[in-house]
PDB file of N, CA, C and O in Angstrom:
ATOM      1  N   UNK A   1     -43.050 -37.697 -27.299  1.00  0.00           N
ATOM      2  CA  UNK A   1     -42.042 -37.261 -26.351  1.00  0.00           C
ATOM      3  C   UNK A   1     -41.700 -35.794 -26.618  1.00  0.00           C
ATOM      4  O   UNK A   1     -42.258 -35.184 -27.529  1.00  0.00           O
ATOM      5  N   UNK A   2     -40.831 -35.255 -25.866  1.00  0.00           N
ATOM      6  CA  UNK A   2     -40.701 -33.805 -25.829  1.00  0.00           C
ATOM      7  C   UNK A   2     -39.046 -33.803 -26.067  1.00  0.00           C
ATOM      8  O   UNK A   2     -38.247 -34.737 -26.122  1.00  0.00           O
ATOM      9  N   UNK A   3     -38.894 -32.540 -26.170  1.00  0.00           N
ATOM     10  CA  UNK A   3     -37.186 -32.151 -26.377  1.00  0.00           C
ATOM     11  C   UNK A   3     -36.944 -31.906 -24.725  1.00  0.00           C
ATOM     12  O   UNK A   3     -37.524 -31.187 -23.911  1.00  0.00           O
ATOM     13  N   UNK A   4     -35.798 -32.856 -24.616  1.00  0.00           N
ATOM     14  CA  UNK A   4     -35.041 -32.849 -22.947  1.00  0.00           C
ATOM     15  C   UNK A   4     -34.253 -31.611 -22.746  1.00  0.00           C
ATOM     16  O   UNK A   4     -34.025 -31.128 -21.637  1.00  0.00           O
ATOM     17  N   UNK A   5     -33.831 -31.102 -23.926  1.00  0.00           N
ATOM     18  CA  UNK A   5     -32.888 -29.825 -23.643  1.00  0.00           C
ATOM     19  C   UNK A   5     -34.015 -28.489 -22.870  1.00  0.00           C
ATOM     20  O   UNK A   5     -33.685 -27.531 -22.170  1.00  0.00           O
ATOM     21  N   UNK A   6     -35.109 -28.830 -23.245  1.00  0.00           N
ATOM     22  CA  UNK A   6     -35.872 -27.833 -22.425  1.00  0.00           C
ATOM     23  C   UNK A   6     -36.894 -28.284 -21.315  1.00  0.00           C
ATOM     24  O   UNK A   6     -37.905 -27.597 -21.465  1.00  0.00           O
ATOM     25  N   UNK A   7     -37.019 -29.008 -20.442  1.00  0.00           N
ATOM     26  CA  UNK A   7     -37.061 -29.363 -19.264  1.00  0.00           C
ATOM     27  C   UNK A   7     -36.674 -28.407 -18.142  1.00  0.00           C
ATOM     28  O   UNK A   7     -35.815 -27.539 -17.991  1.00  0.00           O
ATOM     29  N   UNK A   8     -37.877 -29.039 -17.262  1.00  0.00           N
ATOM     30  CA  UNK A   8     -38.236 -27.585 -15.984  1.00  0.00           C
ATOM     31  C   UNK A   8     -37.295 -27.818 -15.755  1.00  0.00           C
ATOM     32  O   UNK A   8     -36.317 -27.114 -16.004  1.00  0.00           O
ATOM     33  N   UNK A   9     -37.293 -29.226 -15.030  1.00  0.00           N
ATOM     34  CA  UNK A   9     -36.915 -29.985 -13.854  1.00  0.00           C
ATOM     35  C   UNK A   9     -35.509 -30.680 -14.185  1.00  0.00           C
ATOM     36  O   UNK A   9     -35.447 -30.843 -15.403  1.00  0.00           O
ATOM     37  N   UNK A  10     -34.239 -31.197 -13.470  1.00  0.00           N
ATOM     38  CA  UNK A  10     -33.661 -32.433 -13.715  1.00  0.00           C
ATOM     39  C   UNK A  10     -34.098 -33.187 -12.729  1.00  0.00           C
ATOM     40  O   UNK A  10     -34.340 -32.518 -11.724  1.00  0.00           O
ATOM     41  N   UNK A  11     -34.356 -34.674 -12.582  1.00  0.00           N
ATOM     42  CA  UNK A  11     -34.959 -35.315 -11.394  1.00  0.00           C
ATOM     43  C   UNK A  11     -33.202 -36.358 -11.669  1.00  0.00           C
ATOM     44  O   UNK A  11     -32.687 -36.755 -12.715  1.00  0.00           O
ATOM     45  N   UNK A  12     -32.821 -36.465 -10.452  1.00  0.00           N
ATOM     46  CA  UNK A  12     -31.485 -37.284 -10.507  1.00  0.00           C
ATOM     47  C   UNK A  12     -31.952 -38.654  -9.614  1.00  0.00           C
ATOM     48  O   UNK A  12     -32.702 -38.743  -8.641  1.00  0.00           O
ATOM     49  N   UNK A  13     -31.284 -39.551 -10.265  1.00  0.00           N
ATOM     50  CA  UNK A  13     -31.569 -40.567  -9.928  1.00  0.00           C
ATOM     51  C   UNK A  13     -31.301 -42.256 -10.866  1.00  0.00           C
ATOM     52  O   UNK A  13     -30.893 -42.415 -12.016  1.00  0.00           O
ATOM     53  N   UNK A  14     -31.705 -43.277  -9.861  1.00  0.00           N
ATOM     54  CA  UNK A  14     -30.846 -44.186 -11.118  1.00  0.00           C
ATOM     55  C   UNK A  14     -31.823 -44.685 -11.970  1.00  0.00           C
ATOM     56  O   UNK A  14     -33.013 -44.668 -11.655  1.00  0.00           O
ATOM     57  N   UNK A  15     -31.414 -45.131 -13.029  1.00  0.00           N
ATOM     58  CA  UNK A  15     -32.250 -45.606 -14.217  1.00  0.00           C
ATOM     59  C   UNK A  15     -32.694 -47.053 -13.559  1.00  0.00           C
ATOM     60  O   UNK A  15     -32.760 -47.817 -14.522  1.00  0.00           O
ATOM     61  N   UNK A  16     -32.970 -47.650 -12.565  1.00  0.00           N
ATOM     62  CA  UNK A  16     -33.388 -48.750 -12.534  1.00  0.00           C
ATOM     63  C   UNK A  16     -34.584 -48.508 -11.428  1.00  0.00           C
ATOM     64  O   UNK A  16     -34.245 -47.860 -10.438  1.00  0.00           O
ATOM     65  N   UNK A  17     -35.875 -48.938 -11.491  1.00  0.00           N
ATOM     66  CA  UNK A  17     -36.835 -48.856 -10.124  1.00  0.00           C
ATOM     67  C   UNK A  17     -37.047 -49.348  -9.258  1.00  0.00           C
ATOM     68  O   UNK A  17     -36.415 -50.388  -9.069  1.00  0.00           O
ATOM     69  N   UNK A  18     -37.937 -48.964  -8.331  1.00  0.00           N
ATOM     70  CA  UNK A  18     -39.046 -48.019  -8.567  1.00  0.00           C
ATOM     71  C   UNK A  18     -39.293 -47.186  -8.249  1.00  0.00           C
ATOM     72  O   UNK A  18     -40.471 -46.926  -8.497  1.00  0.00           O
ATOM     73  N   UNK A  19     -38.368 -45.874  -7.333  1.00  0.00           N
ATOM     74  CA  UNK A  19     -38.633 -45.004  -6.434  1.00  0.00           C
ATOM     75  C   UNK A  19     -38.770 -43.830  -8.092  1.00  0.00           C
ATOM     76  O   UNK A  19     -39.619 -43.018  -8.458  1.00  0.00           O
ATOM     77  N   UNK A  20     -37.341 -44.368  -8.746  1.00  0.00           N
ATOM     78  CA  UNK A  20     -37.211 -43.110  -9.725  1.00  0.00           C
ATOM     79  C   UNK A  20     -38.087 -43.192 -11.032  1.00  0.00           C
ATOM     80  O   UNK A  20     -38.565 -42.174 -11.533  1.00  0.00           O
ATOM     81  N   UNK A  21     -38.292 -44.555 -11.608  1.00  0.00           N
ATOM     82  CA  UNK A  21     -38.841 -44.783 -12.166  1.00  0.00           C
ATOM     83  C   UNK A  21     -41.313 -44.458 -11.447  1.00  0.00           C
ATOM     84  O   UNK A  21     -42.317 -44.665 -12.128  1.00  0.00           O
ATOM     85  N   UNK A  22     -41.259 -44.181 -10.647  1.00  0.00           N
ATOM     86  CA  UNK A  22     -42.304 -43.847 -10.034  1.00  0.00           C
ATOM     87  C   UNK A  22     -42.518 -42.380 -10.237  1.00  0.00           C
ATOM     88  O   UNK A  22     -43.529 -41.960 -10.799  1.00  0.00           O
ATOM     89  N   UNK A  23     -41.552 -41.582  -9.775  1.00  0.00           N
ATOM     90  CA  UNK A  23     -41.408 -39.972  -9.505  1.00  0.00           C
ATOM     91  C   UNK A  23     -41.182 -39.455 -11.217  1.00  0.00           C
ATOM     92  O   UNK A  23     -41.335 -38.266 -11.497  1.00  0.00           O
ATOM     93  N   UNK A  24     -40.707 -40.759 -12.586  1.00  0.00           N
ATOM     94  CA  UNK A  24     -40.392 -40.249 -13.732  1.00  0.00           C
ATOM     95  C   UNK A  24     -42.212 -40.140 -14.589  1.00  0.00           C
ATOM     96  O   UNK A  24     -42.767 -39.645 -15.569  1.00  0.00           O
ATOM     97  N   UNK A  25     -42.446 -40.834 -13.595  1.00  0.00           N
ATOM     98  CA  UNK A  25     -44.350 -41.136 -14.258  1.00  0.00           C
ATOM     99  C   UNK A  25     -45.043 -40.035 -13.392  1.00  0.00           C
ATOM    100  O   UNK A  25     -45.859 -39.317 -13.970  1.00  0.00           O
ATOM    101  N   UNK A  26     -44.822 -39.849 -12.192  1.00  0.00           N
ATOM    102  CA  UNK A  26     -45.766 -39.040 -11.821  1.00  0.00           C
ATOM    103  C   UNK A  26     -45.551 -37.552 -12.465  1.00  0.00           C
ATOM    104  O   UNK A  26     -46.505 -36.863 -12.824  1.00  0.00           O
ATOM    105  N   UNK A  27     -44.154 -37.126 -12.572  1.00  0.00           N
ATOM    106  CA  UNK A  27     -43.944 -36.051 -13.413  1.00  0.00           C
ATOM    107  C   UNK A  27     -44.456 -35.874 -14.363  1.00  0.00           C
ATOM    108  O   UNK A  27     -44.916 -34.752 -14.574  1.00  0.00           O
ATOM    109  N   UNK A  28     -44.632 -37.234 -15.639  1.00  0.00           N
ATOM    110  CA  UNK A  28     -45.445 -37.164 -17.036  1.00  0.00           C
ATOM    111  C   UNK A  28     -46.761 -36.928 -16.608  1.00  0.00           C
ATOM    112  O   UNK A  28     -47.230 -35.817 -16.857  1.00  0.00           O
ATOM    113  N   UNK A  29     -47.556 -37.875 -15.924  1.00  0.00           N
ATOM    114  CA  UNK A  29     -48.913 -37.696 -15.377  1.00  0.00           C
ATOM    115  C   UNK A  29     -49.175 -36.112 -15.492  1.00  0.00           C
ATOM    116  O   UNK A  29     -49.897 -35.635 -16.367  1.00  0.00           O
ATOM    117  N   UNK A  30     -48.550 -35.393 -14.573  1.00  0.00           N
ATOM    118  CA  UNK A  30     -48.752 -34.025 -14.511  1.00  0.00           C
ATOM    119  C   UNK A  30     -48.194 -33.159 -15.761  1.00  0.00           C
ATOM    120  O   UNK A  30     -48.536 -31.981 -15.866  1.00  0.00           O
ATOM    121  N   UNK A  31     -47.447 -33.679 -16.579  1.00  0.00           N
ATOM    122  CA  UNK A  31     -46.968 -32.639 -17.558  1.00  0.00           C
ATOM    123  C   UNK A  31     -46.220 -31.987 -16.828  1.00  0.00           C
ATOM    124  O   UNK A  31     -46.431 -30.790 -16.639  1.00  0.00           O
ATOM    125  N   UNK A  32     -45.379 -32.516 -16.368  1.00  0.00           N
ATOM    126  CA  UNK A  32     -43.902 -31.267 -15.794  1.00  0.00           C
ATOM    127  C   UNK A  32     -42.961 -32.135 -16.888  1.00  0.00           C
ATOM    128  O   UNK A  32     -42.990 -33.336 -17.157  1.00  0.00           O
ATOM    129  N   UNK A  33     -41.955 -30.841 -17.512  1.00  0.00           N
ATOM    130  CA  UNK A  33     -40.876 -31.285 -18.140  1.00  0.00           C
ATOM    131  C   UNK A  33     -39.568 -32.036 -17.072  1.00  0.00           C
ATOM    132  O   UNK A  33     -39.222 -31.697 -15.940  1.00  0.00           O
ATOM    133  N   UNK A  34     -39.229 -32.776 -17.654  1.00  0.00           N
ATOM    134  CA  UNK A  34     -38.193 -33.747 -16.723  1.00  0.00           C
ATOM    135  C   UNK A  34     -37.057 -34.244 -17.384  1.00  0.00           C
ATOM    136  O   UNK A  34     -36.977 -35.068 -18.296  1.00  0.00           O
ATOM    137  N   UNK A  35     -36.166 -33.594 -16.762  1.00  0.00           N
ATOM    138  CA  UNK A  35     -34.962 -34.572 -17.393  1.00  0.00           C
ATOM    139  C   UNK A  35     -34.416 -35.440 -16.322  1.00  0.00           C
ATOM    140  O   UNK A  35     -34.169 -34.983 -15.206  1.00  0.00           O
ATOM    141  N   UNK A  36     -34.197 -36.842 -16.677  1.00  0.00           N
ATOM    142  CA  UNK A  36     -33.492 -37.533 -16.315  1.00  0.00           C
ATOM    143  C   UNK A  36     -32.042 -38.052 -16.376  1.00  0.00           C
ATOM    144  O   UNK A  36     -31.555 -38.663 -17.327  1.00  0.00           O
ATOM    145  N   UNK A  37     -31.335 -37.672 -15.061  1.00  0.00           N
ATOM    146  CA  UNK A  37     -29.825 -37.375 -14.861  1.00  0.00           C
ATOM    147  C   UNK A  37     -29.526 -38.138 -14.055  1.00  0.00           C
ATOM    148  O   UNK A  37     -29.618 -37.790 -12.878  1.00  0.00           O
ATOM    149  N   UNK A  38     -28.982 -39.674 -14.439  1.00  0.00           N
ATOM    150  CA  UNK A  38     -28.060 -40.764 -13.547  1.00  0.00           C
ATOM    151  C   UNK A  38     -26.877 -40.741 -12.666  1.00  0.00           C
ATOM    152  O   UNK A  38     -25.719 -40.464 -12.979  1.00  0.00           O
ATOM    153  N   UNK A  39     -27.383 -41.099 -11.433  1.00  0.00           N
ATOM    154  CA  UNK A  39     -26.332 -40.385 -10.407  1.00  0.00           C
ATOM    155  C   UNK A  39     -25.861 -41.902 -10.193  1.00  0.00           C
ATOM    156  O   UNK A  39     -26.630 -42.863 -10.205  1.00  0.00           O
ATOM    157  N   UNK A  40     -24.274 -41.973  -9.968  1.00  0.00           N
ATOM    158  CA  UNK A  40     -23.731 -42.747  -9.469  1.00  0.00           C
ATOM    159  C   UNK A  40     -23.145 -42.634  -8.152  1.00  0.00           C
ATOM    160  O   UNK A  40     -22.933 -41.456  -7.861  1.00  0.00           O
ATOM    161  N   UNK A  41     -22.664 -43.832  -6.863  1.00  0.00           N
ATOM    162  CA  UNK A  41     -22.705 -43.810  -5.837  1.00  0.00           C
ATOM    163  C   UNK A  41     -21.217 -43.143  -5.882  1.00  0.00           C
ATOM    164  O   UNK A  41     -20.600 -42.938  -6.928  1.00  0.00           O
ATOM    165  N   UNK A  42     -20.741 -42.839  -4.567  1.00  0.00           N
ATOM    166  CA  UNK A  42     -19.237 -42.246  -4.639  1.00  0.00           C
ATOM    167  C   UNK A  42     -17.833 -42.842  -4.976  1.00  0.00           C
ATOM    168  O   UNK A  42     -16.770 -42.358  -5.366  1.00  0.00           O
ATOM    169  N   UNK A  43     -18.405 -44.468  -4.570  1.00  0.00           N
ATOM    170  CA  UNK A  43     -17.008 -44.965  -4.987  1.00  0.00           C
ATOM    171  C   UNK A  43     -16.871 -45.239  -6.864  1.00  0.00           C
ATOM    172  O   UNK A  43     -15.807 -45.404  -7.460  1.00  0.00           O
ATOM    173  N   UNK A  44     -18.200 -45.221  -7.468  1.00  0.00           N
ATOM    174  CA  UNK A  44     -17.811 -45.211  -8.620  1.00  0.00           C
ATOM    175  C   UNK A  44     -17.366 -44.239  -9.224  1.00  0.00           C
ATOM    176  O   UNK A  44     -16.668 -44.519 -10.199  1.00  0.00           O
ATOM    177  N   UNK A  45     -17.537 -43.019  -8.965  1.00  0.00           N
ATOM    178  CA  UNK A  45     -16.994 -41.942  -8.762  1.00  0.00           C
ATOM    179  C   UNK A  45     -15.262 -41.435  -9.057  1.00  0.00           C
ATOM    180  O   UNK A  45     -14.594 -40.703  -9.786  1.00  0.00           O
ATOM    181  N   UNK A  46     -15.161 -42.189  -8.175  1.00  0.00           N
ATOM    182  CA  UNK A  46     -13.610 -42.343  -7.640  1.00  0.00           C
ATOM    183  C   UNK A  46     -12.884 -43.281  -8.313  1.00  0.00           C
ATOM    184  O   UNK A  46     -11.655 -43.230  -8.292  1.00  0.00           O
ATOM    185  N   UNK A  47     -13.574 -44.278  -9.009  1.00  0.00           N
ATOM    186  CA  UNK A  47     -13.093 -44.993  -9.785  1.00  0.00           C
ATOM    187  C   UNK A  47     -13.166 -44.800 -11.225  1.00  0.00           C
ATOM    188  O   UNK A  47     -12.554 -45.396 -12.112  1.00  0.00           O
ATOM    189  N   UNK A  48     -13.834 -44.068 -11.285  1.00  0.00           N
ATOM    190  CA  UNK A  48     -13.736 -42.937 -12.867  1.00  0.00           C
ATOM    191  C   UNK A  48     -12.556 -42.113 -13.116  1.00  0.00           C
ATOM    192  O   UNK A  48     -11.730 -42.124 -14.029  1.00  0.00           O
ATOM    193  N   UNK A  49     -12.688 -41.397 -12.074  1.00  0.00           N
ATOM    194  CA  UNK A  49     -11.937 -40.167 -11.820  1.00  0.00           C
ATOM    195  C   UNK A  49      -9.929 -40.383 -11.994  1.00  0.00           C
ATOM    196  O   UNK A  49      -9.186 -39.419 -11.805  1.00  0.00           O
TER     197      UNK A  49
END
């Protein structure tokens, strides 16, 4: 694995698949650095906040 602090890319998205989990492989495939950054929907959001 690589150090995340230096990553091209952030790819946002949720930790569960397969759209993100797809786009987190095709990135490795190619060797692009990637960080992965979990986005939550708005009302959880709001319920943080």
């Amino acid at each position: 694995m690589f150090d995340q602090s230096n990553a091209l890319l952030t790819l946002l998205g949720s930790n569960s698949p397969p759209v993100t989990g797809e786009m987190e492989n095709y990135l490795r495939l190619k060797q692009i650095l990637c960080r992965l950054e979990s986005m939550q929907c708005p009302a959880a959001r709001e319920l943080t906040a």
